[in-house]
N, C-alpha and C positions, 0 to 999 in steps of 0.2 A: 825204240822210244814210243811212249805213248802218242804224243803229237806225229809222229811221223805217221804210224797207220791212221790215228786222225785225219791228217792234210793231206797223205801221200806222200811217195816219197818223191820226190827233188835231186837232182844230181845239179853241180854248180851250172853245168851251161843251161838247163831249163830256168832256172832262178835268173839267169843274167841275163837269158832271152826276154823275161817277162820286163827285167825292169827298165830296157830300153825305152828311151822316150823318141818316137819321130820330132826331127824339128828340123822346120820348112824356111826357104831364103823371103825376103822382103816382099821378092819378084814374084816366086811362087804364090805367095799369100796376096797379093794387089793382084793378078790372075785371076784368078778361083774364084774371089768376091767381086770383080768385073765380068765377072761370066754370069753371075746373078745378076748384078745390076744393071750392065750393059745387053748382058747379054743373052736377057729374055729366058735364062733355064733356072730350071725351079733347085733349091739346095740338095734334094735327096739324088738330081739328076747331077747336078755336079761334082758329088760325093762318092757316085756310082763310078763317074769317067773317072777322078783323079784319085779316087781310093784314101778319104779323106773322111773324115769323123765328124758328124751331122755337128755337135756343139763346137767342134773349131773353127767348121767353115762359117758359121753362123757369128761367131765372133770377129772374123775375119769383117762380114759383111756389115755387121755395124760397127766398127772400128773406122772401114772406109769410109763409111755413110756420110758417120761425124767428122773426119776430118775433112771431106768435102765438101762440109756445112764450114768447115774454119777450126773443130773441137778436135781436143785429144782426150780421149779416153785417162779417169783420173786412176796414174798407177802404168798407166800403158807407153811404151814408147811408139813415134809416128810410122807409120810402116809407109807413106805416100811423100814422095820424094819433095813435093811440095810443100807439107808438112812438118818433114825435116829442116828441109832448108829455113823454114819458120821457125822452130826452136833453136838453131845455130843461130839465126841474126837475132833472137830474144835472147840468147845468153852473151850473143858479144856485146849489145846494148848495158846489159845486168854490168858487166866489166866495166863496160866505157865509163858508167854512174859509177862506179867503184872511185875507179881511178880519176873522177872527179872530184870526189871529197875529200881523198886524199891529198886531192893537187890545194884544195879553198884550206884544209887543215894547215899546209905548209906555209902555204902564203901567208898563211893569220900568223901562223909562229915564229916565220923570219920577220915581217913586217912590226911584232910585238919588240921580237931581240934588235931590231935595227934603232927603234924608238930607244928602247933600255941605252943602248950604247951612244946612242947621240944625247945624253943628258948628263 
């Protein structure tokens, strides 16, 4: 085929090597970006030790930054355990108002039918 001596040719495991994506645990990633932060080495140094791609660890380290300001990254989930546990008790709160309006809804509508019925 034309494209083939275009591109070269491909057998399936080089195609499926390529399109492996690395992807790193929570731990690893709070690491990496406390090694810059804390820990005084510059990102191309830390890139070199953990074999780590200049634009991730670089996201890594302002991801952390912000959530130790209090932010999360919009789009981003929290990767600092602190952080997390900040979005758990902000969605149980989200529920609790939930199930609050549901409870003043109910009450309005038994309280209405209890009227109806006593006349």
């Amino acid at each position: 085929m034309i494209l083939d001596t275009f591109f070269g040719r491909y057998d399936d495991a080089q195609l499926e090597a390529k399109s492996v994506r690395k992807s790193y645990s929570k731990e690893h990633k709070i690491q990496a970006a406390e090694m810059v932060l804390d820990g005084g080495q510059s990102v191309p140094e830390v890139c070199e030790i953990l074999g780590i791609g200049r634009t991730a660890l670089r996201r890594w380290v302002d991801q952390v930054r912000q959530e130790r300001e209090g932010k999360v990254p919009a789009g981003a989930k929290a990767i600092t355990p602190e952080q997390r546990r900040i979005e758990e008790l902000e969605s149980l709160v989200r529920q609790k108002d939930r199930d609050i309006e549901i409870l003043k809804k109910a009450s309005a509508l038994l309280l209405r039918d209890s009227k109806d019925r006593s006349r």
